[in-house]
N, C-alpha and C positions, 0 to 999 in steps of 0.2 A: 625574457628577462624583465623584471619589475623592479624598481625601485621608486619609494618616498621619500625626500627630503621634506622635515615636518619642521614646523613654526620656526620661519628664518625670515630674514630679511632679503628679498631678492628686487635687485639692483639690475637694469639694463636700461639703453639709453630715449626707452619713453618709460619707464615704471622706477617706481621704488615706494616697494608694499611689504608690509607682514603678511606670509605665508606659508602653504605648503607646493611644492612640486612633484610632479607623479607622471614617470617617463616608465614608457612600455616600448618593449622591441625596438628600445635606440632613439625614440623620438620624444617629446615632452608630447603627454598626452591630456596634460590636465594640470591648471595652478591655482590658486585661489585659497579662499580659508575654510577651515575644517575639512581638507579633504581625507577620508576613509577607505584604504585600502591594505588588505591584509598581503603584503609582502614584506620584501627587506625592507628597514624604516632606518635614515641617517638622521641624529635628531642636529636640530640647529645649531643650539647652545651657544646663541649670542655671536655667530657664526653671519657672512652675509653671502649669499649668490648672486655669482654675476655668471653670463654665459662666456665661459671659455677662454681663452685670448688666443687671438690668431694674429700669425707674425707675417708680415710681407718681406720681410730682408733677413734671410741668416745662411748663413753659411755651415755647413756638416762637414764637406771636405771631402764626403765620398762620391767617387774614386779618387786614391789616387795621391793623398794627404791624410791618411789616418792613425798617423801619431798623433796629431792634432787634435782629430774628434771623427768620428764616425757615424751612420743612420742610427745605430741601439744606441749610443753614446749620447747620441744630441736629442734624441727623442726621449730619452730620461731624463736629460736635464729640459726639458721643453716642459715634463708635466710635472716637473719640480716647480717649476715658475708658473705653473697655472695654463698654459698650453696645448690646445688640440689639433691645431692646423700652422702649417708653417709655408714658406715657400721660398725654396730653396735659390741660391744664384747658381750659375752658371763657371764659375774659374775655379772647376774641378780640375782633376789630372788623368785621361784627357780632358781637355775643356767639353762643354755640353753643345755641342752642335749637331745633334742630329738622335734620332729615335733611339737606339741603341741603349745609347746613356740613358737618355729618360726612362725606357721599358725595366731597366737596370737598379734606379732607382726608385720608382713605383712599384715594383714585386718585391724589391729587398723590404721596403717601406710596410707590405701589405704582409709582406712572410711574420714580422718581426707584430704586427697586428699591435703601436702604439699610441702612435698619434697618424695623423692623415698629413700626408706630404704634397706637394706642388712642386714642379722642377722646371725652373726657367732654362731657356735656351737662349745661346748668345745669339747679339744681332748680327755679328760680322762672323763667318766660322772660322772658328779657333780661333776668335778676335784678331785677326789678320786686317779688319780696319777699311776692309775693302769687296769684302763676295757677301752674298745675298742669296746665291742660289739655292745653299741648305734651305730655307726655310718655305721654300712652296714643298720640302717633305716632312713637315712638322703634319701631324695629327690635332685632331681639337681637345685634344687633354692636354694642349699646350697654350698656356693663356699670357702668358709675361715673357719677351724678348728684353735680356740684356747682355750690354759689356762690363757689366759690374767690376768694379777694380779699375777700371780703363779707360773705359770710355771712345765714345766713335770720336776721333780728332777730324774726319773730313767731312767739311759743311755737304760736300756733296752728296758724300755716303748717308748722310745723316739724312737728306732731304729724302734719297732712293729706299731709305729705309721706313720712313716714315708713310711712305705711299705703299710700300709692301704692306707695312703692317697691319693699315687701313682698309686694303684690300682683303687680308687674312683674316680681321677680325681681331686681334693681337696688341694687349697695349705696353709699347715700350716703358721701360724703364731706365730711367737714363741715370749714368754716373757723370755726374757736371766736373770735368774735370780738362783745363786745357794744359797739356801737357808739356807746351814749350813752355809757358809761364808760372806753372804751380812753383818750381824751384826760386823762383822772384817774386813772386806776389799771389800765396793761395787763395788770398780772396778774391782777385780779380779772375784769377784759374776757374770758381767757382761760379762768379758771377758772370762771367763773359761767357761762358757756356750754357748757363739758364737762359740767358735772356734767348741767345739762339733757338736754343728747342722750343721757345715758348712760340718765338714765331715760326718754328715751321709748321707744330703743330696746327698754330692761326690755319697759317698758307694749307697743308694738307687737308685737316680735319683729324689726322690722326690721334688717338690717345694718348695721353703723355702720364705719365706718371715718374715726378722729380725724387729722387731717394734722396734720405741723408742731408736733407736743406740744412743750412748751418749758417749763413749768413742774414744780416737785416734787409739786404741789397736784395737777397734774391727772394725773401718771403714778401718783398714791397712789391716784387715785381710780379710775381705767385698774384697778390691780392689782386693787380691792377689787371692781368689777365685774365681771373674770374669775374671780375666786373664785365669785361669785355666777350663774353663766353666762351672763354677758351676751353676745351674738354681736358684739362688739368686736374692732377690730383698731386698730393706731395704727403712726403713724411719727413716727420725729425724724429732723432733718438733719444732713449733715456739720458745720456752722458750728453747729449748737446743741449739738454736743459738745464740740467741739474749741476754742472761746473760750467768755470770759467777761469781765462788765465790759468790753463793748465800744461803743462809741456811734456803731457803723460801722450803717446805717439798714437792717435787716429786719424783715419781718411774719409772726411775731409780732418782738420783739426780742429780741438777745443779754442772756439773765439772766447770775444771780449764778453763783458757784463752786459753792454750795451746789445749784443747778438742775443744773447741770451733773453734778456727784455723780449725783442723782437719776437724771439720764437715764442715765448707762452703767450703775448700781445696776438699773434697769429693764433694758437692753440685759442685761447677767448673768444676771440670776433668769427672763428671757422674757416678762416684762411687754411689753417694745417688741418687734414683727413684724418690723417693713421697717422700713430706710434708706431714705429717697427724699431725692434733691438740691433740689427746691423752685427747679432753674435759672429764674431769672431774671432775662434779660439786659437789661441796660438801655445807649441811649445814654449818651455822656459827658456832653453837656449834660441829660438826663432825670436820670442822677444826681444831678448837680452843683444840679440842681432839687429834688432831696431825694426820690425816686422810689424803693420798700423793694426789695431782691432783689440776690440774689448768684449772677453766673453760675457754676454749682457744677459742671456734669456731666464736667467735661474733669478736675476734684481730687479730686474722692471720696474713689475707691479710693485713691489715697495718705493722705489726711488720715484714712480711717476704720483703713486697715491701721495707721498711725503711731502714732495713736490708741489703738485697742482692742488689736489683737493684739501690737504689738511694743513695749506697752507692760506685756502680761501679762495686760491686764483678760479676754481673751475668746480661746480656738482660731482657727482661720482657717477650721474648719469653722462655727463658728459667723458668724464674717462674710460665709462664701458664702448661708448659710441667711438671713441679712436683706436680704443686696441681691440674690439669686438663689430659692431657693429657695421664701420664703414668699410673695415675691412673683409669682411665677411659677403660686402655686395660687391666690392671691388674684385673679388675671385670669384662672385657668382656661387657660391655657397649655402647651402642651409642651416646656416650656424649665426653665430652673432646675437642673437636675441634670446631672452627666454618668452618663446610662445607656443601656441598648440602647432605643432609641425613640424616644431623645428628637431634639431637635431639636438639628444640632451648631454649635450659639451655643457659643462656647469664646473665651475669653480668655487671651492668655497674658502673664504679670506678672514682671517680675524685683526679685523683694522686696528685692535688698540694692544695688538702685538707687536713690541719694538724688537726687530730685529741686528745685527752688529754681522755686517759684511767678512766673509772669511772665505777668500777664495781658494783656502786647501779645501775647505769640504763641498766645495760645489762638484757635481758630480761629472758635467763637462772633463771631457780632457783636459781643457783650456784651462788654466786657473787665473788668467791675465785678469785684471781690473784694476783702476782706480781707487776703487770702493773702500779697498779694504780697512777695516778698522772704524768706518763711518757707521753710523743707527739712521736707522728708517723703522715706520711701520708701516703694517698691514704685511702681515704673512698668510703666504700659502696653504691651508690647510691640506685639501683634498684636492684631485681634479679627475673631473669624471666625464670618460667619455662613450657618446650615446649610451649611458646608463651603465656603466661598468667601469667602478673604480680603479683607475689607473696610479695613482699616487696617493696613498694616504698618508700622512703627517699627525694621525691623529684626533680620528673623528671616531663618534658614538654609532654603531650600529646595532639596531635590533632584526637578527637573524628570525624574523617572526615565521 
């Protein structure tokens, strides 16, 4: 399989050139100007590429919750939002604790041939807060341990775990949340539990990786830790940048102005790594029950480009590099860039397209958002992965 994308702008987070891209048998084999190749041709048309977005936090639901959203379900709305790679959490029904689930969800993933999945497994089984022993039968197609949704409450377990993980090659992902306190004060729920993981990590060596940062407290602490070398990495969401003072229901919650600050403050200096959406669809009546999560992966790229880049705060190199790039090393990956090798995950965007939020036609189950009725631009065109268009929206091809 051959394909050319001809005279475009291609954006990733060391370039951003006029040109052509020319991906053979799935990989980018060749970029540059006037390149000549008699195959299928997508022509640019003021159109821009960036490689792919890959998600570290979303949730599909399957097993087990698939009123909500499902693996065909989420992965169509994954390459609606410019998406190749995703990685899934773990508070499925049963929860992910063991191979089973995984093999379960990587064959339905590979049957359905969309997007390419990752499926984390929890740190405690069946988040029980306390056992360990699942995971010396985790296999090495298993990269991300979490509690997501929950969070380990005991320092000890937490410590025990972090020396597994170290051992295993496995980096946690940790949901900051302390549980006696979130109902009195979620900010200090939020912050009293980064600060911990930061230094066990110190003390272990372990890998950490913070989801979901949401406070100033805890990206001041995120900075002070990389100064210190801590093997930290973190992400914020599109909805924790882009509102404030909101009492629209996520976990963590929509903070102040002042938080807000903070997080693109961090997103600037490189404090924050990755964007990850934290999709999470919910039924209407699960909502309307008061049930936290914003089905995010189909708005993203619009709310982050709106956002950061065409607001001044940040390059568009720099925003390929948080929801492409660093995430793409952080999974160990051949994606994230467009270069000779990689894999050609390419997305193509038409930034001075204003788009108006409507979460009946998102294709997710989920139609939950904030958004709705809000403008952004930069829409989705296409998204193409290793060379076979997945989503078209309405691109120019010459079938040559």
């Amino acid at each position: 399989m051959e394909v050319l994308i001809r005279n475009i702008r291609m954006v990733d987070e060391t370039k951003d050139m006029q040109g052509d891209i020319y991906i053979k048998d799935g990989r980018i084999e060749d970029y540059g100007e006037n390149l000549h190749y008699n195959c299928k041709t997508i022509e640019g048309n003021n159109l821009v590429a960036l490689p792919s977005f890959i998600d570290m936090h979303v949730h599909f639901r399957e097993p087990g919750h698939t009123y909500k959203e499902d693996i065909y379900t989420g992965s169509k709305a994954a390459l609606r939002g410019g998406y190749t790679l995703v990685n899934l959490m773990g508070n499925t029904d049963p929860i992910c604790s063991n191979m089973d689930i995984v093999n379960y969800v990587l064959d339905r993933s590979a049957e359905l041939d969309l997007i390419d999945i990752h499926q984390t497994v929890s740190i405690t089984e069946n988040f029980d807060g306390k056992t360990l022993k699942h995971l010396d039968g985790l296999d090495d197609r298993v990269k991300f341990i979490s509690d997501d949704g929950k969070g380990v409450q005991s320092n000890y377990i937490m410590y025990k775990a972090m020396i597994k993980a170290d051992e295993l090659d496995l980096i946690i992902i940790a949901h900051e949340e302390d549980a006696e306190i979130v109902e009195e004060d979620a900010r200090l729920s939020e912050n009293i539990m980064t600060f911990r993981d930061i230094y066990l990590s110190k003390l272990t060596e372990a890998r950490l990786h913070l989801a979901h940062v949401s406070t100033k407290e805890a990206i001041e602490g995120i900075r002070r830790a990389k100064r210190d070398g801590v093997n930290v990495t973190c992400e914020v969401t599109p909805h924790h940048i882009s509102l404030h003072d909101s009492d629209y229901r996520v976990n963590p919650p929509i903070r102040s102005m002042d938080d807000v600050g903070a997080l693109i403050h961090g997103i600037v200096d490189g404090t924050v790594d990755i964007i990850a959406t934290d999709h999470a669809p919910h039924s209407e009546e699960d909502k309307a029950d008061g049930a936290p999560g914003i089905s995010g992966i189909e708005t993203a790229f619009p709310i982050c480009y709106t956002t950061l880049v065409r607001f001044g705060q940040i390059p568009l190199t720099r925003l390929s590099q948080l929801m492409s790039g660093t995430p793409g090393r952080l999974m160990g990956v051949n994606k994230g860039r467009i270069e000779r090798g990689y894999d050609g995950d390419i997305v193509l965007v038409d930034l001075n397209k204003e788009i108006e939020v409507n979460g009946d036609e998102f294709v997710s189950k989920g139609k939950n958002t904030p958004f709705n009725g809000k403008r952004f631009y930069g829409e989705v065109i296409a998204t193409i992965r290793k060379g076979d268009i997945k989503y078209d929206g309405g691109i120019e091809i010459d079938n040559r």
